[in-house]
Structures are given as structure tokens and as C-alpha cells.
C-alpha positions, 0 to 999 in steps of 0.5 A: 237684885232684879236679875237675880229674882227674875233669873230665878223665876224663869227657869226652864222648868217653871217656863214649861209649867206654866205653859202646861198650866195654861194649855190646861186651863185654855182647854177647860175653857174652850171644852165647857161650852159644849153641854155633855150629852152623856148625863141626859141620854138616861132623860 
């Protein structure tokens, strides 16, 4: 019963979501350190 749940979670598809999934979020962690100096160019 394992091998079949476990079979059915890692299709090829759901693989490359959530390997889509975590380059998403790695990049919005590693880009939000950086202030945007856009907003205060009008201060």
C-alpha cells in the first residue's frame, strides 16, 4: 500500500512542481535582503 501512495506522489509532474515550487521561494529569500531603492528614490 506504501509503494502505491508513494508512487503516486512522485510522478514526474509533481517532482518538477515542487522543484519549481522551491526555486520560487529560494529566490524570494535570497532577493528580499536587498532593500528596493526604487520606493525611496521619490524621498
Amino acid at each position: 500500500m506504501l509503494e502505491k501512495i508513494k508512487a503516486r506522489l512522485f510522478t514526474r509532474e509533481n517532482l518538477y512542481a515542487l522543484l519549481l515550487c522551491l526555486l520560487l521561494i529560494l529566490l524570494i529569500i535570497v532577493t528580499t535582503d536587498t532593500a528596493p531603492q526604487w520606493i525611496y528614490q521619490g524621498f
